[in-house]
C-alpha positions in Angstrom: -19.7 24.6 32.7 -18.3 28.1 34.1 -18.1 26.6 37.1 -15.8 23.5 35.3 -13.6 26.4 34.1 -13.2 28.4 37.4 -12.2 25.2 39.3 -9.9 24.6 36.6 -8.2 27.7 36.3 -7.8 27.7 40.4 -5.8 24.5 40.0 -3.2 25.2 37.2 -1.7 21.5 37.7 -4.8 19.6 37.3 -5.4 21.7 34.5 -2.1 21.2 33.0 -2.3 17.6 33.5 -5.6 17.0 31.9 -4.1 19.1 28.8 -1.7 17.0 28.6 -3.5 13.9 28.4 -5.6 15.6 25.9 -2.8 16.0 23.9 -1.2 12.7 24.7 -4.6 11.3 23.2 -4.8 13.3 20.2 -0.9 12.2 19.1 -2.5 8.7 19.6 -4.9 8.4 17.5 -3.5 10.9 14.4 -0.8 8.4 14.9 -2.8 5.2 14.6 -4.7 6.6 11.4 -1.5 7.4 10.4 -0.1 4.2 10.1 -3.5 2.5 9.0 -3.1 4.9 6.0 0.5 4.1 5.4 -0.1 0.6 5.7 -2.9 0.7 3.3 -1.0 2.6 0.7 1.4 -0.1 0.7 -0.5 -3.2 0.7 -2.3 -1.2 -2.8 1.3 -0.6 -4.2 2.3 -4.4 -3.2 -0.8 -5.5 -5.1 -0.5 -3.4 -8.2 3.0 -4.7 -8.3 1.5 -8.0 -8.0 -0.7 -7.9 -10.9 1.6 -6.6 -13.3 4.2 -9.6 -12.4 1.2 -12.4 -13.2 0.4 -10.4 -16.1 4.2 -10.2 -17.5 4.5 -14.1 -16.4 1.0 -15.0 -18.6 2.5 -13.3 -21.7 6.0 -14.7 -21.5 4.7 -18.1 -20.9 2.1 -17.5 -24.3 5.7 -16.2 -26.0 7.4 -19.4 -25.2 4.2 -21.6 -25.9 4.4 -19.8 -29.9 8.1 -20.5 -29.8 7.8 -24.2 -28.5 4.7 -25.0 -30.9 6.6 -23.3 -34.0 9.7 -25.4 -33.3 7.3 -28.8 -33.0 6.0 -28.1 -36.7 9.7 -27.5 -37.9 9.7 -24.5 -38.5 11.8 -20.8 -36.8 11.0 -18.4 -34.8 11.7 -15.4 -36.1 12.4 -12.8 -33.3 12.8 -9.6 -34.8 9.3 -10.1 -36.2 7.6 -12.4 -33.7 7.0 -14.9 -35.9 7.0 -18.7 -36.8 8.9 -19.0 -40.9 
């Protein structure tokens, strides 16, 4: 190992080159998890998102099923109370 180093620090250029492609490699992968992260972030927001719209749809189409039946047996929808009269 010391004798890694000394040749090392005898060639400044080789040593500056292998630094770099350390750091070249590092930048990579922080990168890559990075963007996994981002992009899984997003895909949970997207989803969320996604349930709430089915959910909203489900209700209004159970709002306009109580307004169509109420209509069929004659009678009105009363909308400040949600209710068939």
């Amino acid at each position: 190992m010391m004798a890694m180093i000394a040749w090392l620090i005898a060639r400044p250029k080789v040593a500056l080159a292998l630094a770099g492609a350390v750091a070249i490699v590092a930048v990579v992968i922080l990168g890559g998890t990075y963007l996994a992260g981002r992009e899984e972030g997003a895909r949970s927001v997207t989803e969320a998102i996604e349930r709430q719209d089915a959910r909203a749809e489900a209700e209004a189409d159970g709002a306009r099923r109580d307004v169509r039946q109420c209509a069929d047996r004659g009678g009105a929808w009363d909308v400040a109370t949600g209710t068939c009269k």
